[in-house]
C-alpha positions in Angstrom: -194.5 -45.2 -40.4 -191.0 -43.5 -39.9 -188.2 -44.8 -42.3 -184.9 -45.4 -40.8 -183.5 -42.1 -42.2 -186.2 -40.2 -40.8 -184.8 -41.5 -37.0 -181.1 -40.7 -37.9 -180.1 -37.1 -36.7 -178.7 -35.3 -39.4 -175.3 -34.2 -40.1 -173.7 -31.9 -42.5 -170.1 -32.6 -43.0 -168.3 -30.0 -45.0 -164.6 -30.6 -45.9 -162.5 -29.9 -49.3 -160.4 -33.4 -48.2 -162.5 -36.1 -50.0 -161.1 -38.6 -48.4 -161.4 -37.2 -45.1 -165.2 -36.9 -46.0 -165.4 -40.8 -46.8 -163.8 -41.5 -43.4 -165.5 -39.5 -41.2 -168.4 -39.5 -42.9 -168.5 -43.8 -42.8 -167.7 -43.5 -39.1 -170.6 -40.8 -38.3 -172.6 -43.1 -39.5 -172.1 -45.8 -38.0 -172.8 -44.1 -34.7 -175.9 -43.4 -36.1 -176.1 -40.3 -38.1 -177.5 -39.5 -41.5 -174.5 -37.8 -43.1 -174.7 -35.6 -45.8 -171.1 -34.5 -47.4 -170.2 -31.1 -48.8 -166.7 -29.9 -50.3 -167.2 -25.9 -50.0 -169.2 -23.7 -49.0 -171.7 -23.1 -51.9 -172.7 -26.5 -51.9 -172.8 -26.8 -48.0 -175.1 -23.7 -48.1 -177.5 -25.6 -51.0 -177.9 -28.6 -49.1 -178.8 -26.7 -45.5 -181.2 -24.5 -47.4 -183.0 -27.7 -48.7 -182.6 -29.6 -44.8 -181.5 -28.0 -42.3 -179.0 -30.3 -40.4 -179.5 -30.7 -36.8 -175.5 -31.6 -36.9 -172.7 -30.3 -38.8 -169.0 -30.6 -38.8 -166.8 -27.8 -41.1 -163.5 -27.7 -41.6 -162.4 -24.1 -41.6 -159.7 -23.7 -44.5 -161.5 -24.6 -48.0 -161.0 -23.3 -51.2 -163.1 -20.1 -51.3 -164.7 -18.8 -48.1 -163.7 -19.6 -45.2 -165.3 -22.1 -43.2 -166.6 -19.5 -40.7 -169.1 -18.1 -43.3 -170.9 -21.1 -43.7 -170.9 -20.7 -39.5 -172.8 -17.8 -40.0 -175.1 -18.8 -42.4 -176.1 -22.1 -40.4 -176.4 -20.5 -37.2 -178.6 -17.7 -38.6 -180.9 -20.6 -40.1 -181.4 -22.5 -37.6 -179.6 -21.5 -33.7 -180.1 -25.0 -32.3 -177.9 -26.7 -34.9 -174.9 -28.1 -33.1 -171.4 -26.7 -34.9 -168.0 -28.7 -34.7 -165.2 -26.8 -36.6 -162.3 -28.3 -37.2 -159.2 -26.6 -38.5 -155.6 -27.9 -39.2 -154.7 -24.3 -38.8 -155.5 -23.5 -35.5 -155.5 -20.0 -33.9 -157.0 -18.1 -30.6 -158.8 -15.4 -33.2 -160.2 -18.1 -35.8 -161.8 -20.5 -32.2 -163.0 -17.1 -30.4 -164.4 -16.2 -34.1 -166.3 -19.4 -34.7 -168.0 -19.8 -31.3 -168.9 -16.0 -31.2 -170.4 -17.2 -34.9 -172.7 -19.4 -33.2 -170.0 -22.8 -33.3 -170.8 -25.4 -30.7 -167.2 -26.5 -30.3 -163.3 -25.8 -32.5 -161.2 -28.8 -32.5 -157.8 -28.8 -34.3 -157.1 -31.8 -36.7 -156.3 -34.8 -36.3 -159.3 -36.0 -34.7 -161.6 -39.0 -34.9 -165.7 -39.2 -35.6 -165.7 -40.1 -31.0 -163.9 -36.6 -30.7 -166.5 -35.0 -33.1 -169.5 -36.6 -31.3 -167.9 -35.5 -27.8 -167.7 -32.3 -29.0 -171.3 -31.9 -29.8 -172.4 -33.3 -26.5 -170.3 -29.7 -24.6 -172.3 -27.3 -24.2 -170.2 -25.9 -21.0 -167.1 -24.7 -20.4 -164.8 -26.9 -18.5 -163.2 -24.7 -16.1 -160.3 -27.6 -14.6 -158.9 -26.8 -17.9 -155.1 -26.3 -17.1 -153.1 -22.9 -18.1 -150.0 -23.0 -19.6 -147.5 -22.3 -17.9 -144.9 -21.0 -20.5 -145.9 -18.5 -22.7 -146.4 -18.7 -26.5 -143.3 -18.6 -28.8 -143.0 -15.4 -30.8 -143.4 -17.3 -33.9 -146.9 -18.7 -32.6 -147.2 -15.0 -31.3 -147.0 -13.8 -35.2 -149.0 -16.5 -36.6 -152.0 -16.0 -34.1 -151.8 -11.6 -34.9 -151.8 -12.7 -38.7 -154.9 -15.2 -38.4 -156.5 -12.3 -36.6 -156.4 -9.2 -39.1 -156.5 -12.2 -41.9 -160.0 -12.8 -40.6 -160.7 -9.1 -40.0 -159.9 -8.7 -43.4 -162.5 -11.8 -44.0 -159.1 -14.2 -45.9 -158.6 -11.3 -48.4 -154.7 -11.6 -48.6 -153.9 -8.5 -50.0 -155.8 -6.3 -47.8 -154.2 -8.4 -44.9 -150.4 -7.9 -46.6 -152.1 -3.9 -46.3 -152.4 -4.1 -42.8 -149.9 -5.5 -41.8 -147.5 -3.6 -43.6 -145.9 -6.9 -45.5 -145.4 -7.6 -49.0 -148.6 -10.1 -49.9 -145.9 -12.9 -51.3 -143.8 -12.8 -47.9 -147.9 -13.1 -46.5 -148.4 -15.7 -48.7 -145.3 -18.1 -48.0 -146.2 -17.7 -44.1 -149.4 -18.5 -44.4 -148.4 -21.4 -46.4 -146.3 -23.2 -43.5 -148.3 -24.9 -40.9 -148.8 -23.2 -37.3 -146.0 -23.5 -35.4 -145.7 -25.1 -31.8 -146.8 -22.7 -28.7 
C-alpha cells in the first residue's frame, strides 16, 4: 500500500532566504508536492544524493557556490529532473548558463509557487515572445559583460576584478547594487 508521500512528486527547494523557503515551500505543497528545503549547496547536494528529486527549484546567488553548480550536479544525476532557477540578479549569461547546465526554466524574483509550477510544465520555447524594441542601457550593458566573465571565472571575484582590468573593491560595490533596468 503507497503512503501519501510516496504519491507526492518530489521537490528540492534550495534557497539561503529561510523565509522564502517557508513560503514557497508551504505553497508547493499545497499543490501537491513533497518539498524538501535546502539553504546551500552542500546540503542541497546531500539530500539529492540520498533522493533524487524529480523537481527542484534553486535560487542562483547563495552563500558559497553558485547556484548553477548544484545545476550541474542535479542534471548529471538524474537528466529528467525538472530545474527552475530563480535569481534576483538576473542576467543573459547566468539564464543561457543554467539551461545549457541542464535547467528546465530561469525566472527572476519576485515570483509565486503558480509561476514555479508553470515553469516546470515548459518544455518549449515560445516563439510569440516579443523583442524589445529599445536596446539595453549601457549600465545593464556592463552589468550583463560582468555576470558573464564572473561566471567564467566560476564567482571568484578577484580573478573577475583580473579580467576585467578593475580593482576587486570597485568589483565588489557593483556587484553589490541590484541589476539595473534594461
Amino acid at each position: 500500500m503507497q503512503t501519501e508521500s510516496e504519491t507526492k512528486p518530489s521537490l528540492l527547494l534550495v534557497d539561503d532566504d529561510e523565509t522564502f523557503c517557508t513560503v514557497m515551500g508551504k505553497a508547493l505543497k499545497k499543490r501537491g508536492y513533497e518539498v524538501m528545503v535546502a539553504h546551500n549547496v552542500e546540503s542541497a547536494t546531500r539530500i539529492a544524493e540520498s533522493e533524487t528529486p524529480e523537481y527542484a527549484v534553486i535560487d542562483l546567488k547563495m552563500p558559497g557556490d553558485s547556484g548553477l553548480v548544484l545545476v550541474r550536479r542535479l542534471h548529471a544525476t538524474d537528466p529528467t529532473t525538472r530545474i527552475v532557477v530563480l535569481t534576483g540578479y538576473a542576467s543573459i549569461s547566468t539564464a543561457v548558463e543554467a539551461v545549457k547546465l541542464g535547467a528546465t526554466h530561469y525566472l527572476a524574483k519576485p515570483i509565486d509557487a503558480d509561476d514555479v509550477i508553470a515553469a516546470f510544465q515548459r518544455s518549449d520555447g515560445d516563439d510569440s515572445v516579443s523583442i524589445a524594441s529599445n536596446p539595453l542601457s549601457v549600465e545593464r550593458l556592463e552589468w550583463e559583460h560582468i555576470q558573464r566573465v564572473l561566471t567564467e571565472h566560476e564567482g571568484n571575484i578577484s580573478a573577475t576584478a583580473r579580467a576585467l582590468n578593475m580593482h576587486r573593491r570597485t568589483l565588489q560595490r557593483k556587484l553589490a547594487k541590484h541589476a539595473p533596468k534594461t
